[in-house]
VOGU-3710 file (C-alpha; in Angstrom, 3 decimals, decimal comma):
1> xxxxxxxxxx> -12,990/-163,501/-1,494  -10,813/-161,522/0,745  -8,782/-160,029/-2,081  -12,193/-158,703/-3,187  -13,124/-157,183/-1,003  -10,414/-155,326/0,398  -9,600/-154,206/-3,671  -13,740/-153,107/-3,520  -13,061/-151,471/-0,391  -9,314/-149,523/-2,394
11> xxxxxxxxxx> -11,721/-148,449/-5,132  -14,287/-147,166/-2,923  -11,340/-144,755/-0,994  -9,933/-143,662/-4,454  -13,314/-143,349/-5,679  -14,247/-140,679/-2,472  -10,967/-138,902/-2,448  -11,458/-138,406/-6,393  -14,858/-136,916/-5,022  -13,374/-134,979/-2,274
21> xxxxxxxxxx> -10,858/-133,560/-4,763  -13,499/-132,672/-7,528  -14,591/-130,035/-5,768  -12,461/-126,459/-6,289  -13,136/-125,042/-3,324  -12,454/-128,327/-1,218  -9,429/-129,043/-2,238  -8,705/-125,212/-1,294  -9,570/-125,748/1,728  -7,686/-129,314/2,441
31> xxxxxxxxxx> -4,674/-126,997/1,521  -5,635/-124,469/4,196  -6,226/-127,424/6,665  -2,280/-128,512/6,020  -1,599/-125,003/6,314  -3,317/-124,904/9,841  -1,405/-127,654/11,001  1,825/-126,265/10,308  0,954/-123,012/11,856  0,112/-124,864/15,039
41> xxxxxxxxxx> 3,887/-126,458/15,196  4,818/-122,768/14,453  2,776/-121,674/17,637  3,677/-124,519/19,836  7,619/-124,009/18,549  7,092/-120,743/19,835  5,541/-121,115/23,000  8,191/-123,591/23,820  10,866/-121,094/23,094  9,431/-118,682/25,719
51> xxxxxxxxxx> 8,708/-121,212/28,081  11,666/-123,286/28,033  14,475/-121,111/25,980  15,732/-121,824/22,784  16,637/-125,316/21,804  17,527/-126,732/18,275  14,766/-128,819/18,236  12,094/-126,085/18,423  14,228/-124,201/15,872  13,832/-127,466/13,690
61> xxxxxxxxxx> 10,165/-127,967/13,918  9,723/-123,689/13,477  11,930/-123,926/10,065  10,615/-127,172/8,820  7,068/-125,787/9,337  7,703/-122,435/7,912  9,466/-124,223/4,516  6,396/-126,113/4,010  3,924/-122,789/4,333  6,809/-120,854/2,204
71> xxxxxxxxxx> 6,634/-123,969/-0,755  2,643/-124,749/-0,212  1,166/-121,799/0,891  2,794/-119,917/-2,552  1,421/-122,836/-4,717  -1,775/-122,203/-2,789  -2,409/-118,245/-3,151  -1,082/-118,319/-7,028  -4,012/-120,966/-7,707  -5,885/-118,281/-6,495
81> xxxxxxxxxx> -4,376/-115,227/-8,105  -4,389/-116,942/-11,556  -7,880/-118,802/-11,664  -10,449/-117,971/-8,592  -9,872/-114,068/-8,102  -10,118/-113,483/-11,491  -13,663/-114,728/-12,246  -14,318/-113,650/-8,342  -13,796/-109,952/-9,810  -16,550/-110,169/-12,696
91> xxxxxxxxxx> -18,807/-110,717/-9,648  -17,346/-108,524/-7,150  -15,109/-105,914/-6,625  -14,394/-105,567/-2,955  -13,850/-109,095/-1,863  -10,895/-110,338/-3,936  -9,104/-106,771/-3,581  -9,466/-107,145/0,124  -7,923/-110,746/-0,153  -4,966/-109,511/-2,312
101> xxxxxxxxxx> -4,260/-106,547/0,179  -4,427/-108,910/3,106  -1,948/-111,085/1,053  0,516/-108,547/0,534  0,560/-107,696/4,558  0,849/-111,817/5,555  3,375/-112,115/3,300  5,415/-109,434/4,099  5,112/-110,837/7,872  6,305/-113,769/6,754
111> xxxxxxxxxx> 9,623/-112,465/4,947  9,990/-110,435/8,498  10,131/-114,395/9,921  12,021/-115,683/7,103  14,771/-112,856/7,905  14,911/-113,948/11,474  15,098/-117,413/10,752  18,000/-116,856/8,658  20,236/-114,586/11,423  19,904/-117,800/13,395
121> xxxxxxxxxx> 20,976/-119,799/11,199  23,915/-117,388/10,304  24,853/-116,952/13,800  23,868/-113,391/13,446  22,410/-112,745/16,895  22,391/-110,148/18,752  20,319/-109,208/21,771  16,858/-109,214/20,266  17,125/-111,831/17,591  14,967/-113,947/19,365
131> xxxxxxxxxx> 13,091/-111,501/20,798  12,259/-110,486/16,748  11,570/-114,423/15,755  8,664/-115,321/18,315  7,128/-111,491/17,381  7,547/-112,444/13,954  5,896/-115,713/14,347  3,150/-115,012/16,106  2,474/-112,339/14,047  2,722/-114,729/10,679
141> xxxxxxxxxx> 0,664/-117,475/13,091  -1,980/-115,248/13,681  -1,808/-112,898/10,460  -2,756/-116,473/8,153  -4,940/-117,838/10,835  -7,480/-115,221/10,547  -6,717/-115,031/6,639  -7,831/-118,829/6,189  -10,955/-118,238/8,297  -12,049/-115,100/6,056
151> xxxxxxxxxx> -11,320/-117,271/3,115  -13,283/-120,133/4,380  -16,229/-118,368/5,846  -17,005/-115,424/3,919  -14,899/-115,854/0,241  -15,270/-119,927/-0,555  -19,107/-119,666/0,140  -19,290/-116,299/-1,849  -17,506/-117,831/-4,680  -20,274/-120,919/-4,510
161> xxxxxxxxxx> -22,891/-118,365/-4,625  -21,786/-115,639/-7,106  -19,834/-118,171/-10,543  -22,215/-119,350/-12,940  -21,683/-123,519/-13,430  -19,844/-123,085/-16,084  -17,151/-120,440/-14,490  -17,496/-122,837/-11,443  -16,065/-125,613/-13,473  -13,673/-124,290/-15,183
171> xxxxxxxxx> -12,305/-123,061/-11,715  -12,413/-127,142/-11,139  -10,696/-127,981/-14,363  -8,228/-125,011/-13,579  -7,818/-126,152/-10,078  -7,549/-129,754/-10,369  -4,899/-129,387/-13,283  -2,657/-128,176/-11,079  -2,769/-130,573/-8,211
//
């Protein structure tokens, strides 16, 4: 009886995260969620650098968190580029351009971080290299922060407003291929 219930109980997970995951625009935003997190280890990285100095292990947790955002983060915004901005743009014009110029800006940030990362690990440093990697970071930090909330507040409820079903789920079917 036991094993029936706890297999019941397995199904019922799977059967809520399949669910969860139907949904284009929530598994979007369970993607910006892990993104959030990883900006936060940025930030507290950070803020233990200028509290405390530098120390490998802060350097660890900053790198490790910026890999994951470099890797996930890409994967995230070409799901976009490729299947939600462009049947976004048969409904509107401004929004999705907006997105894409913000885009450019947060990810040019971020290759201003990536740089710094990599004259630490180089050994190239010189008297403002860490001055440049917590402006950098906080700048990347806050630069994707407020991206994530425009996306989540004004864009994902546009988009569930503006597609037709059937754009809407083929945005799903594109989406969930991919995952």
């Amino acid at each position: 009886m036991k094993d029936k219930v706890q297999a019941a109980n397995k199904r019922s997970v799977i059967g809520e995260s399949r669910m969860q995951f139907d949904d284009p625009i929530e598994v979007l935003m369970k993607e910006h969620d892990k993104v959030l997190e990883k900006l936060s280890v940025i930030a507290d990285s950070i803020e233990s650098i200028q509290l405390h100095g530098f120390s490998g292990r802060a350097f660890q947790d900053l790198t490790n968190a910026t890999s994951f955002i470099s890797t996930e983060m890409r994967k995230h915004s070409d799901k976009e580029e490729k299947f939600l901005f462009p049947l976004l743009d048969k409904h509107v014009f401004e929004s999705p351009n907006i997105m894409r110029h913000e885009r450019r800006e947060i990810w040019q940030a971020f290759n201003e971080l990536m740089a710094s990362i990599k004259d630490v690990e180089d050994g190239r440093i010189h008297g403002t290299t860490i001055c440049e990697l917590i402006r950098s970071s906080q700048e990347v930090v806050e630069k994707f922060r407020n991206h994530i909330i425009k996306e989540n507040t004004i864009l994902f409820p546009m988009v569930k407003r503006v597609l037709r079903s059937e754009e809407y789920e083929q945005l799903r079917k594109d989406i969930i291929s991919v995952n």
